[in-house]
C-alpha positions in Angstrom: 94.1 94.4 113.1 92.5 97.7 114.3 89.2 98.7 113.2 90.3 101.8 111.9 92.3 100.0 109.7 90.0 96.9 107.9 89.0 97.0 104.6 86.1 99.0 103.5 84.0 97.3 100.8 81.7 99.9 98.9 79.7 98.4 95.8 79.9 100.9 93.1 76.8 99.8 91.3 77.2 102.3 88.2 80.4 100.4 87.6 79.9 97.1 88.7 82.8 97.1 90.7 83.4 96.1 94.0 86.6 98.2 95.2 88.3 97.8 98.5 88.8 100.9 100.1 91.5 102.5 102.7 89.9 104.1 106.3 92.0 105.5 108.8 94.5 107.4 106.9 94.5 110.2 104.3 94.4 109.9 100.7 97.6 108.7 98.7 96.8 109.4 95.4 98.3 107.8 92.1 98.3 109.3 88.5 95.8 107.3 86.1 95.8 109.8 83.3 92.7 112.0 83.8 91.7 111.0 87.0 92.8 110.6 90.3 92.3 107.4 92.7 93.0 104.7 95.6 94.8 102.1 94.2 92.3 99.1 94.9 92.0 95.8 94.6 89.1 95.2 91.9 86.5 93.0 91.6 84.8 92.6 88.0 81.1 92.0 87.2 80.6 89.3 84.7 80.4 91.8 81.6 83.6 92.2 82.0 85.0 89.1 81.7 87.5 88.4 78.6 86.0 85.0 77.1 88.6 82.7 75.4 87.6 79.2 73.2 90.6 76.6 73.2 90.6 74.2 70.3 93.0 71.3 69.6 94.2 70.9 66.3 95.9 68.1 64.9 99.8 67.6 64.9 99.8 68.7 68.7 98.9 72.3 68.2 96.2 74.0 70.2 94.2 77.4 69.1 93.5 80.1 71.6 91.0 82.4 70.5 89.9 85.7 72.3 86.6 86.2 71.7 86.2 89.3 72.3 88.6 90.4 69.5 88.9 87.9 68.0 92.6 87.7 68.0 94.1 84.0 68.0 97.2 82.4 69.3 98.2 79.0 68.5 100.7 77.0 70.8 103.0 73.8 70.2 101.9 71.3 73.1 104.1 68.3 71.9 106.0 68.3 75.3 102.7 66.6 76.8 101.9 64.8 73.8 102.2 61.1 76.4 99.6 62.6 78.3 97.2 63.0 75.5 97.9 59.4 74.1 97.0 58.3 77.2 94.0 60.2 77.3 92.9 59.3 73.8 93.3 63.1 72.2 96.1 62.5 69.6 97.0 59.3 67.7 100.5 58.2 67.8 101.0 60.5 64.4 100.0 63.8 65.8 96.5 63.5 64.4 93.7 64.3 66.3 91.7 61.3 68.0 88.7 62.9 69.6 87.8 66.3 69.5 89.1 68.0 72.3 88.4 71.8 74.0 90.1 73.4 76.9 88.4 76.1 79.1 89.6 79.3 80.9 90.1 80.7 84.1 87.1 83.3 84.3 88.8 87.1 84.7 86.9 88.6 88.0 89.9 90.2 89.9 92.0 92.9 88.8 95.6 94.3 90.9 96.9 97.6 90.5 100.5 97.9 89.6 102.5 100.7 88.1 104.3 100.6 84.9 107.5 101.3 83.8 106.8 105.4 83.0 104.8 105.8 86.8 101.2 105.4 85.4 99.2 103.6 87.8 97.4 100.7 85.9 95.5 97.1 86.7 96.4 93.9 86.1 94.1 90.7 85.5 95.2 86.7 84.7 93.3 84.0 83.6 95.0 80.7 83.0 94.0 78.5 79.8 93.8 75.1 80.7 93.7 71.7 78.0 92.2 68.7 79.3 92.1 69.3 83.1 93.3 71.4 85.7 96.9 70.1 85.4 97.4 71.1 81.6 97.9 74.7 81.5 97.8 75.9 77.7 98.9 79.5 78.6 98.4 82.6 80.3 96.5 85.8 79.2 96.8 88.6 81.0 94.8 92.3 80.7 96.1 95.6 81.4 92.9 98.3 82.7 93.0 101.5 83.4 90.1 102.7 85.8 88.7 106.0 84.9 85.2 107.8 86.3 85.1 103.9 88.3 84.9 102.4 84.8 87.0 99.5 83.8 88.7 100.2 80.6 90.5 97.3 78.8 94.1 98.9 77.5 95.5 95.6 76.1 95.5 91.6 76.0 98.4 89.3 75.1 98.2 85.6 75.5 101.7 83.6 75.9 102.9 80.5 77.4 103.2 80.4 80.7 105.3 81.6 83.4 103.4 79.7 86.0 105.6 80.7 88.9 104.9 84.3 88.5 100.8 83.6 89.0 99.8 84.9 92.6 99.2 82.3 95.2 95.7 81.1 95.2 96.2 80.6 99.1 96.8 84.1 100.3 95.1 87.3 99.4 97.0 90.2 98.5 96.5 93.4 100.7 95.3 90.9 103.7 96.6 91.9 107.2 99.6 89.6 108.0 100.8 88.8 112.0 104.3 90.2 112.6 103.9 91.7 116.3 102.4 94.7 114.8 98.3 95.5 113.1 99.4 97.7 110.1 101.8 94.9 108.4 100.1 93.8 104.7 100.4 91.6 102.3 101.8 93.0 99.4 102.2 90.4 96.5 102.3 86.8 96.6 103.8 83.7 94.5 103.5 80.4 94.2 107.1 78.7 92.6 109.4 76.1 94.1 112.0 78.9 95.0 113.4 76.1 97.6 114.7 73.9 94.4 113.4 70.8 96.1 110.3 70.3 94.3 107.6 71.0 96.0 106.2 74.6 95.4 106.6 77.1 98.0 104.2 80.5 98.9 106.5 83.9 98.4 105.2 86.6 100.3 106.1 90.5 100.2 104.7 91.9 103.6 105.8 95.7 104.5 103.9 97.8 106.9 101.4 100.5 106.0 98.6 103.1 107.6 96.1 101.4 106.0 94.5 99.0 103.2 94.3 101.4 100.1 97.2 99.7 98.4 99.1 103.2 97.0 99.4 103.6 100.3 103.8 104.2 100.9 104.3 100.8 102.4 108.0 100.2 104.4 109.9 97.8 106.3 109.3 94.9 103.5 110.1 91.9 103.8 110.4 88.3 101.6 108.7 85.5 103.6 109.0 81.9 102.2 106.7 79.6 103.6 108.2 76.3 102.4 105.7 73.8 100.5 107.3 71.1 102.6 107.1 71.3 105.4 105.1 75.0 105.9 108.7 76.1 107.7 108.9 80.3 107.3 112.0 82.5 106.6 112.5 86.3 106.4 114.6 88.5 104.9 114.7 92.5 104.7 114.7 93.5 101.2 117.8 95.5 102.5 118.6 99.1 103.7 116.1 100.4 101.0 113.0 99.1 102.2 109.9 101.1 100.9 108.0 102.2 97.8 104.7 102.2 96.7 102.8 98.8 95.2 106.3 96.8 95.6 106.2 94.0 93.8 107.6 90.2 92.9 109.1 88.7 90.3 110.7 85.1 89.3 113.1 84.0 87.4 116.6 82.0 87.4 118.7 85.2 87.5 122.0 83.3 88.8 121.4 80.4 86.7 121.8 78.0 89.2 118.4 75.7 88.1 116.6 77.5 91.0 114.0 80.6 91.1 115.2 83.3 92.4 113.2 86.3 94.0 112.7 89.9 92.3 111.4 92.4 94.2 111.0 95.9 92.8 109.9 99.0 94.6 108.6 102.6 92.8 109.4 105.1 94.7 109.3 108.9 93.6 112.7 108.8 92.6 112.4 105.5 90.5 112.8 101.9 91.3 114.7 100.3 93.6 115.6 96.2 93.3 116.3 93.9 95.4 117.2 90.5 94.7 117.0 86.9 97.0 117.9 83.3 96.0 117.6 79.8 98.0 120.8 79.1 100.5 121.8 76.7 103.0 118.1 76.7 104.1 116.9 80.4 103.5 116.7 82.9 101.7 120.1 85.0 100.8 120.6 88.0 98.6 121.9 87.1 95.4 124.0 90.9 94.5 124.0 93.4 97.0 121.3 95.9 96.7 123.7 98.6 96.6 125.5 97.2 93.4 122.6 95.8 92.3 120.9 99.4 91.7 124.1 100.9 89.7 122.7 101.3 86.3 126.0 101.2 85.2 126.4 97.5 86.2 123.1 96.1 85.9 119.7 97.4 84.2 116.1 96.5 84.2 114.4 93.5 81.9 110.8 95.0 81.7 108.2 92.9 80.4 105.5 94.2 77.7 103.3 95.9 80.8 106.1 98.1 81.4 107.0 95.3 85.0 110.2 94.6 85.7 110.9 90.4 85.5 114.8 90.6 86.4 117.9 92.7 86.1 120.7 92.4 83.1 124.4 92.3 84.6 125.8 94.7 81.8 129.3 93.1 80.6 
């Protein structure tokens, strides 16, 4: 990659934030509300961290409790309840054997995304675990806005979770990618056995931009499945309409066919466009033609509560 287009990382020690930066390129800006900013990845400072405690309770039940609010969630986690006999947590009744904590993912990354009305906002996941680094309790994720370079938290919701929309822990998003050319990204990333046999698979979005501020307009996208496997890579164009700004990834089993498929979903100034890919004969294929697929009148937007789309509704 060029020199004029690496990442720039400036501490901004008012804030404790460590933002990465774009050089080489003017400005894009995105609306935040009040102010006006790159669209950065952001690192947090400890402070900022959302502490949870995770508390079995008996008849296979665990408590989540955000500590910072105070808010609690409580989860049925009977589907592993083999695991825990083994492990000498419940009795064969339900009742609690030992007592038993879990522990969570500290929060020290946020990603910029735009919701559903065009506000620019950031996003940050921590996964609860149970026992060990296989039992995943649930997922909590945070919605920030950053205003003056201050972190404010908009939101938390805690829910069981939908593992194969985490980000890879493998690749970093907004990290140059090698395509024959130095201003091709990494856009989003996940981790999901899109390939149906077993084994999970990294899902990249790479499109090209003029450098790393990430509300940079990025085009040309591209899916890239690098198969868990055997480390094989496909592409695909995401179609005709290939660009928007902070495109994004999705999955779900839109077709269902017992196999991820791939959402991608790209603001533009106009509004979204989707595109959508499944597994076939050994790569990736488009599931409904982007064309059709962007008719409002045949299919419509699932949006979760973040205002991101996780698939599209065939209207019947």
């Amino acid at each position: 990659m060029k020199k004029g287009l690496k990442t720039l990382a400036a501490i901004l020690c008012s804030s404790g934030l460590l933002i990465a930066s774009g050089l080489g390129a003017d400005p894009v800006y995105a609306n935040t509300g009040k102010t006006q900013t790159y669209a950065s990845m952001v690192l947090l400072q400890s402070q900022h961290n959302i502490p949870f405690s995770i508390q079995f309770l008996d008849g296979f039940k665990v408590k989540v409790t955000n500590n910072r609010t105070d808010a609690v969630n409580t989860f049925d986690v009977s589907a592993n309840q083999s695991e825990y006999f083994r492990l000498g947590v419940y009795q064969g009744n339900g009742k609690l054997q030992n007592a038993t904590t879990g522990f969570a993912q500290k929060l020290v990354q946020l990603v910029p995304f735009t919701d559903a009305n065009g506000n620019l906002r950031w996003k940050g996941q921590q996964t609860l675990w149970g026992v060990n680094g296989e039992d995943r309790i649930a997922v909590a994720t945070s919605v920030w806005n950053i205003v003056n370079n201050q972190p404010q938290l908009l939101g938390v919701t805690v829910q069981p979770g939908n593992f194969d929309n985490l980000p890879s822990s493998d690749i970093e998003i907004n990290s140059g990618f090698s395509m024959g050319r130095d201003i091709t990204f990494v856009l989003d990333t996940k981790y999901a056995d899109v390939t149906g046999d077993g084994v999970k698979d990294q899902i990249l979005l790479v499109g090209d931009k003029m450098g790393s501020a990430m509300n940079i307009p990025a085009e040309n996208l591209r899916i890239v499945v690098r198969e868990g496997k055997n480390n094989q890579q496909s592409f695909i164009s995401v179609g005709e309409r290939d660009s928007g700004v902070l495109p994004k990834l999705s999955i779900s089993d839109a077709n269902l066919d017992q196999i991820p498929d791939i959402l991608v979903t790209m603001p533009t100034s106009t509004g979204r466009v989707y595109s959508q890919f499944t597994w076939k004969d050994n790569h990736p294929a488009v599931v409904v033609e982007q064309q059709r697929l962007n008719d409002r009148s045949l299919f419509q937007p699932v949006n979760d509560g973040n205002g991101e789309t996780i698939s599209m509704k065939a209207i019947k």
